[in-house]
C-alpha positions in Angstrom: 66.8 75.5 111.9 68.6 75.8 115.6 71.1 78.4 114.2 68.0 80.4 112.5 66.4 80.2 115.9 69.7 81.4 117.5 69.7 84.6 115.6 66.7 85.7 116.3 64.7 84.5 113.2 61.6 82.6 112.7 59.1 82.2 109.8 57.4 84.6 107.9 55.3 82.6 105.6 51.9 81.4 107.0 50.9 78.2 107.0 48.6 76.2 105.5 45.1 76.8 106.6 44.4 73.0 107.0 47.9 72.3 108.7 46.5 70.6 112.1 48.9 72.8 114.4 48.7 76.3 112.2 52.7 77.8 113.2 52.7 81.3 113.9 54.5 84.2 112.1 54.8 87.5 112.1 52.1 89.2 110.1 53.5 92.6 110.1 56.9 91.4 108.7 54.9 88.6 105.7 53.0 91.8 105.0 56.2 93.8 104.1 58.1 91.2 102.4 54.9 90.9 100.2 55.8 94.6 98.8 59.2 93.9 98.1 58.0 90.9 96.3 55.7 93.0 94.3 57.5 95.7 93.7 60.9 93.4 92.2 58.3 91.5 89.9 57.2 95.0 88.4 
């Protein structure tokens, strides 16, 4: 996770919504990584 944190990375999932300390993300990045995950499905 250090070396992923190194780079410049960090998540793009969201977390659960009853996770007690909710991590945050990028929502601009999950939102495009949604498309490709449509789009490769199709």
């Amino acid at each position: 996770m250090e070396t992923i944190k190194a780079s410049g990375g960090g998540p793009v999932i969201p977390s659960r919504s009853n996770r007690i300390m909710p991590r945050d993300y990028d929502k601009d990045i999950y939102k495009e990584r949604n498309l490709v995950e449509w789009f490769s499905k199709g």
